[in-house]
N, C-alpha and C positions, 0 to 999 in steps of 0.2 A: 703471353708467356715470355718468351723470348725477343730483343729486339732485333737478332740479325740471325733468324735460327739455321738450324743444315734440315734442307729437305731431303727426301726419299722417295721412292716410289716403291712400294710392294706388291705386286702381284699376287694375287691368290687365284690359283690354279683348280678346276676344277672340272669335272665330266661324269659318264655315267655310274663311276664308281665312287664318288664322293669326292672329296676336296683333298690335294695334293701337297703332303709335306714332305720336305726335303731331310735328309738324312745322311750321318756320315757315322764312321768310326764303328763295324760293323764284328761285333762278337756271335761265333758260332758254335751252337749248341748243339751237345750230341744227344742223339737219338736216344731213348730209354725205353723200350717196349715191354712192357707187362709181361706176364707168363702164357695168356692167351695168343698175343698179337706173337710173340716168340711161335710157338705151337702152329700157329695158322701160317706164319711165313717158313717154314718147314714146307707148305704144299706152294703155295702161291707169295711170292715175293712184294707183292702192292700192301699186302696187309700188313708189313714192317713200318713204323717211323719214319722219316728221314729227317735228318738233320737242318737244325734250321738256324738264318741266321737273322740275328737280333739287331736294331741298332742303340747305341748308347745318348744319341742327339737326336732331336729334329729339332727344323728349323725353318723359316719363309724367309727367302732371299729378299734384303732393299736394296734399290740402287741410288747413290748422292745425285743429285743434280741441282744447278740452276736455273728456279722458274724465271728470274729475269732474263735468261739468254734463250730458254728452247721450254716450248710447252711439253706436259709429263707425256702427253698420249704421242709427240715426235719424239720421245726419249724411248717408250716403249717398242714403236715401229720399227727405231733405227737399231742401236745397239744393243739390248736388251734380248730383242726377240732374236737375234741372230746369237747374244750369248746362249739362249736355252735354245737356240735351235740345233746346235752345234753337241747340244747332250741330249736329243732327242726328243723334244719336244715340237709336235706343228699347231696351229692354232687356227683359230676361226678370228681372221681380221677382222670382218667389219663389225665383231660383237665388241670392237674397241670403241668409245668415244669420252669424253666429258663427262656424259650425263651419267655412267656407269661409274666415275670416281668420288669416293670421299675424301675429306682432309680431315685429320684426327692428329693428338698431340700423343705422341709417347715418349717417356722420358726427354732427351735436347731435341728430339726430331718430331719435324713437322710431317707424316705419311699421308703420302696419294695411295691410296686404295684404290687397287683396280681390279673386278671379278672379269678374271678370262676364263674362255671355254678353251681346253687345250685337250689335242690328243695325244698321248703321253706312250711313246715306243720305247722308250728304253722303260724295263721293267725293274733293272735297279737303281734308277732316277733318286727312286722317291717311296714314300708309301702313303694311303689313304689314311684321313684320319683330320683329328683336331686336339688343340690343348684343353681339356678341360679345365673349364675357368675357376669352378671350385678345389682340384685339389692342384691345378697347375701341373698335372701330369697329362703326357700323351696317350690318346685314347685311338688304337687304332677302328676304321670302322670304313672294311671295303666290300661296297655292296656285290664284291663278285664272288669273295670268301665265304657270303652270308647263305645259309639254307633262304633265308627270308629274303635276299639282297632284291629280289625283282619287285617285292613290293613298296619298298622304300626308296622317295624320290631324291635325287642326290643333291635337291636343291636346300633340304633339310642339312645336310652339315653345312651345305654353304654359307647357309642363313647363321647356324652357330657359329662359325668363323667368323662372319662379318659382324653379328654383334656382341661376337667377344671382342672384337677390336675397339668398334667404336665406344663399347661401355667401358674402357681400360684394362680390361684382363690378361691383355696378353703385354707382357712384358720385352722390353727392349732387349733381355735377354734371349728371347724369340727368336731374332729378327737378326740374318747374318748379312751386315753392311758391307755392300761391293764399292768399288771405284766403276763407274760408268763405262762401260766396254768402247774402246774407240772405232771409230767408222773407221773403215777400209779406205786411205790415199787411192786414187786412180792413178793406174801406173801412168809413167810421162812418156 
């Protein structure tokens, strides 16, 4: 494609409740309870609505780096993980290596693909979910909101994640480009 392209490295976050997109710019909707759900919280206040909030983006975090100075899986170890770890996410190290990355072209950027299993504590992180690659909108889908969510393995959106990516579907619009987090100086 390219002769001197900008790499990336993407993460794709994922655990028992499916695969983890990032999210901002958060509009809240008010509540509208029917005549019934009115009625019934008259006795009991749960059977009300509550309001809920929406978001207007999602997105999967890349980071620039250079493969000729530092390999992607020392780029994710070092400042990366310590970015999301700082917003609440912990991870399972050793499911880091190589043989878990792909390289794929999207738009000028060359993406290292990499499936982590992340445990995910801040609850307004992110939401569960994927792009769907036929209409290119976001499809939430968290197998903990599901009546069904215990029968569905979460490795089913991971698999539609991963090969929306590699088959081109998910657009460079997707994908919010970081500057590589700096390691931490030891103090002198």
């Amino acid at each position: 494609m390219w002769e001197n392209p900008k790499h990336i490295i993407v993460p794709v976050f994922f655990n028992y409740r499916g695969t983890a997109l990032f999210h901002e710019d958060p509009v809240k909707v008010k509540a509208n309870p029917n005549g019934l759900q009115k009625f019934m919280g008259l006795f009991n206040q749960k059977y009300l609505p509550t309001d809920e909030i929406h978001y207007q983006k999602h997105f999967y975090y890349g980071f620039e780096f250079n493969p000729r100075e530092v390999k992607a899986t020392q780029c994710l170890m070092g400042g990366i993980f310590d970015f999301f770890h700082a917003r609440g996410l912990t991870f399972n190290y050793p499911d880091i290596s190589n043989r878990k990355g792909a390289e794929i072209w999207i738009g000028e950027y060359k993406c290292h693909l990499f499936d982590i299993m992340a445990d995910i504590r801040n609850p307004h992180l992110c939401d569960f979910g994927y792009f769907d690659p036929k209409t290119g909108n976001v499809v939430l889908d968290d197998n903990m909101r599901r009546s069904d969510g215990q029968h569905k393995p979460a490795d089913v959106s991971r698999r539609l994640v991963r090969d929306s990516f590699l088959n081109g579907k998910i657009l460079s619009t997707c994908i919010k480009v970081m500057e590589m987090p700096k390691e931490k100086e030891p103090a002198a």
